[in-house]
C-alpha positions in Angstrom: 42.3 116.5 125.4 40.2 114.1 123.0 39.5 110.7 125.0 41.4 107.4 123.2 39.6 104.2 123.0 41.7 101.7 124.5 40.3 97.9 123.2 41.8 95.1 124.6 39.5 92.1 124.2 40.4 89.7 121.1 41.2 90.7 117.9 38.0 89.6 116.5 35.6 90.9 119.3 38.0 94.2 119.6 37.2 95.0 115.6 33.4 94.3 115.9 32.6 96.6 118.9 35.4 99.3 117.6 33.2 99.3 114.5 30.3 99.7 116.7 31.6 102.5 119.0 32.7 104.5 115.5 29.2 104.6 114.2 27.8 106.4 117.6 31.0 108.7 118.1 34.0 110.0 116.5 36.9 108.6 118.4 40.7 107.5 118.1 40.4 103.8 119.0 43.8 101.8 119.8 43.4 97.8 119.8 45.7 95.7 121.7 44.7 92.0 122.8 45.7 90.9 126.1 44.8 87.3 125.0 44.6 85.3 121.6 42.0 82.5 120.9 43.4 79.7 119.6 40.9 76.7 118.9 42.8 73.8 121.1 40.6 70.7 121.8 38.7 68.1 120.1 35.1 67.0 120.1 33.8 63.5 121.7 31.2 61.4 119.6 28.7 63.7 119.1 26.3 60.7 117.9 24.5 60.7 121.4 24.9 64.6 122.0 21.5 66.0 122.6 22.5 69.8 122.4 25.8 72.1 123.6 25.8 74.9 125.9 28.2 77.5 125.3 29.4 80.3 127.8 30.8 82.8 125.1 31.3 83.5 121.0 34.7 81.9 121.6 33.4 78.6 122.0 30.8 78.5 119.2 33.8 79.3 116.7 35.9 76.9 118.5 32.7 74.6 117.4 32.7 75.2 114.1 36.1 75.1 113.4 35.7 71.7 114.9 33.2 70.8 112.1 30.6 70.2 115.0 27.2 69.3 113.4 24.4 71.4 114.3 22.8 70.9 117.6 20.3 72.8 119.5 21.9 75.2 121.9 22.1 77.4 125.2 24.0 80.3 124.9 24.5 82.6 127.8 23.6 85.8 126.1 22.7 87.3 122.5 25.8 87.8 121.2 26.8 84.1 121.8 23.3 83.6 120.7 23.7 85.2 117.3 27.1 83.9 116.6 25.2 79.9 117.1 21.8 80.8 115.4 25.0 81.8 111.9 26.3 78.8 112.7 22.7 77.0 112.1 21.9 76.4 115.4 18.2 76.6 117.7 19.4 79.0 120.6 18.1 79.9 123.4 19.7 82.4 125.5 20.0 83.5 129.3 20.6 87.6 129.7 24.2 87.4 130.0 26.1 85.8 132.6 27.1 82.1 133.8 24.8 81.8 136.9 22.2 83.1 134.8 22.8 80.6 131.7 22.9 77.9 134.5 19.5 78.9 135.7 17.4 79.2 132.5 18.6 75.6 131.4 17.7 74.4 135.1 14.7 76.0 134.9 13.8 73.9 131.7 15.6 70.8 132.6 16.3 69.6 128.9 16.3 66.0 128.3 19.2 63.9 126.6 22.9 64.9 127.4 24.5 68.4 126.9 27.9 69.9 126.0 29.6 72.0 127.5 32.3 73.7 125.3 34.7 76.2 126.7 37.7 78.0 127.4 40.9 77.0 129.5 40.2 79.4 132.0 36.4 79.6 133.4 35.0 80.7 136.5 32.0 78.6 137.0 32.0 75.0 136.5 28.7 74.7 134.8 28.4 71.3 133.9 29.4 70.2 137.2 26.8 72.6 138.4 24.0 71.4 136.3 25.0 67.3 137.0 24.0 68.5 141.0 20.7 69.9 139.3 20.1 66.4 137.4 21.1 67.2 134.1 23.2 64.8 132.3 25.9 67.7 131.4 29.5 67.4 130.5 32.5 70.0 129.9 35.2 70.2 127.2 38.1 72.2 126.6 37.9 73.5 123.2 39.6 76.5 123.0 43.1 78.5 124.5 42.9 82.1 125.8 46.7 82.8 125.3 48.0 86.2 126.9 49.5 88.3 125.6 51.5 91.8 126.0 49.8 95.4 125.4 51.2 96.5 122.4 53.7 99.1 122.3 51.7 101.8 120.8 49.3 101.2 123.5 51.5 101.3 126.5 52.4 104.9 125.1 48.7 105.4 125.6 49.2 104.8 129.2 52.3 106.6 129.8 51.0 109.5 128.1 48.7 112.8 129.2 45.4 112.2 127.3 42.6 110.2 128.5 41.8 106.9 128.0 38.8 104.3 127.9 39.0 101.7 128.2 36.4 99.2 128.3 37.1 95.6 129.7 34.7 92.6 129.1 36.2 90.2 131.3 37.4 89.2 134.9 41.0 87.4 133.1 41.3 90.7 130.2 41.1 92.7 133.9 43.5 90.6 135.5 46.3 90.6 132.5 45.7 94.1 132.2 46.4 95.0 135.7 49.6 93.0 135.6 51.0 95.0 132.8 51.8 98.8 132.4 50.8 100.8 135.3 49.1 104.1 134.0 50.3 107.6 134.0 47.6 108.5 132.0 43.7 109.1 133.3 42.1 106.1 132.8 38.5 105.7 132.7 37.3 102.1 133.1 34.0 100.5 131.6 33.8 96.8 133.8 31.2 94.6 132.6 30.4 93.4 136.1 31.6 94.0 139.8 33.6 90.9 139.2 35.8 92.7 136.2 36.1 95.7 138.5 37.3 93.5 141.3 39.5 92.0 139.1 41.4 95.1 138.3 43.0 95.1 142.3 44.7 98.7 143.0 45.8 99.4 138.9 45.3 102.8 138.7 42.3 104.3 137.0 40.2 107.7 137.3 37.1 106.5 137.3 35.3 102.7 137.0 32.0 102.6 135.5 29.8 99.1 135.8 27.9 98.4 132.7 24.2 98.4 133.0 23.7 95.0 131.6 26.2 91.9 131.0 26.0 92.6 127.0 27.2 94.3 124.2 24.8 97.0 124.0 25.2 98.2 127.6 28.9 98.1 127.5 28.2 100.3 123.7 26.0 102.9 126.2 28.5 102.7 129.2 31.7 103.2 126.8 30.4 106.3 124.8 29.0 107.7 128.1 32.2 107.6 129.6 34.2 108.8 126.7 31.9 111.9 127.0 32.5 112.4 130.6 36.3 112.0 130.4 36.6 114.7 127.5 34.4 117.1 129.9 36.6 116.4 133.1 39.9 116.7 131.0 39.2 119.5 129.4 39.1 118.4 125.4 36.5 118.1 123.2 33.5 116.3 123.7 33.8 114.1 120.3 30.5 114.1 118.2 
């Protein structure tokens, strides 16, 4: 049986790598949010803002939106990086993760006072982190990660006979998703981290593969080598 792609990360995230995935290999793809971004927040005076540190894409368009002016920046990986430099914005950029973003700017010590912009729901305090290290750092809440249902179309997926992969980018996507449907299907996980697997508890899954890396690229490598290995175990067609 041919592998579906199962994407659940936002809408806007879910159509980029889905476009991504499509150019390597020919595969059904099935996109169904567990959470929607909504820009909730405001900005403080950014007249004596010396630069903003942002932990994911979310937060840069949560800036913009927010008609922030154009500040230099730490991102905590290239994507985020990208999305900042689009936005007009000097980047720098850590290789992926929270602790890691936390180290490069401790490791530079900027001067002046830094932003923090983020989601509702984070797992590492970073400003709080960097104000032990020093560094006059301070969070806001700029944007909502509102949950939301798998689709109906893809809990079919789930309760069906064909494989699935699906790849999941975050420790709260992994969470919501192990709190809906259980899966009759085989299910072949791509985790972006131990934590994401961790996340997932006991929800049922064939097989959980870690991503290389904490970026787009590796989860691209880990996602088309596991659609590969779950049309070989199932029996289908390895798609080309």
């Amino acid at each position: 049986m041919t592998p579906t792609v199962l994407l659940t990360r936002p809408a806007p995230d879910s159509a980029a790598f889905a476009a991504a995935l499509t150019e390597r290999i020919a595969v059904p793809v099935v996109v169904s949010p567990l959470m929607r971004i909504v820009t909730d927040g405001t900005l403080p005076n950014m007249d004596d803002v010396d630069g903003v540190i942002f932990t994911s894409r979310n937060g840069v368009r949560a800036y913009r939106e927010l008609n922030g002016p154009a500040r230099p920046c730490y991102c905590v990986g290239p994507g985020t990086a990208e999305e900042a430099r689009a936005a007009g914005m000097p980047a720098r950029f850590a290789e992926g993760d929270a602790v890691a973003l936390e180290a490069l700017i401790r490791s530079e010590a900027p001067e002046g006072r830094w932003l923090h912009l983020h989601g509702r729901h984070v797992r590492v305090d970073v400003s709080a982190r960097l104000r032990e290290a020093g560094i006059a750092a301070e969070g806001r809440v700029v944007y909502a990660q509102e949950a939301q249902p798998l689709s109906a179309e893809a809990r079919a997926l789930l309760a069906g006979e064909a494989p699935v992969v699906a790849p999941v980018f975050s420790p709260r996507s992994a969470k919501l998703l192990a709190q809906g449907e259980k899966s009759a299907a085989p299910v072949y996980i791509v985790a972006m981290s131990d934590a994401v697997a961790s996340a997932l508890g006991d929800w049922p899954r064939t097989k959980c593969t870690i991503a290389g890396q904490m970026d787009f690229r590796s989860m691209l490598e880990a996602t088309v080598e596991s659609i590969e290995l779950a049309a070989r175990v199932e029996g289908g067609r390895t798609p080309k």
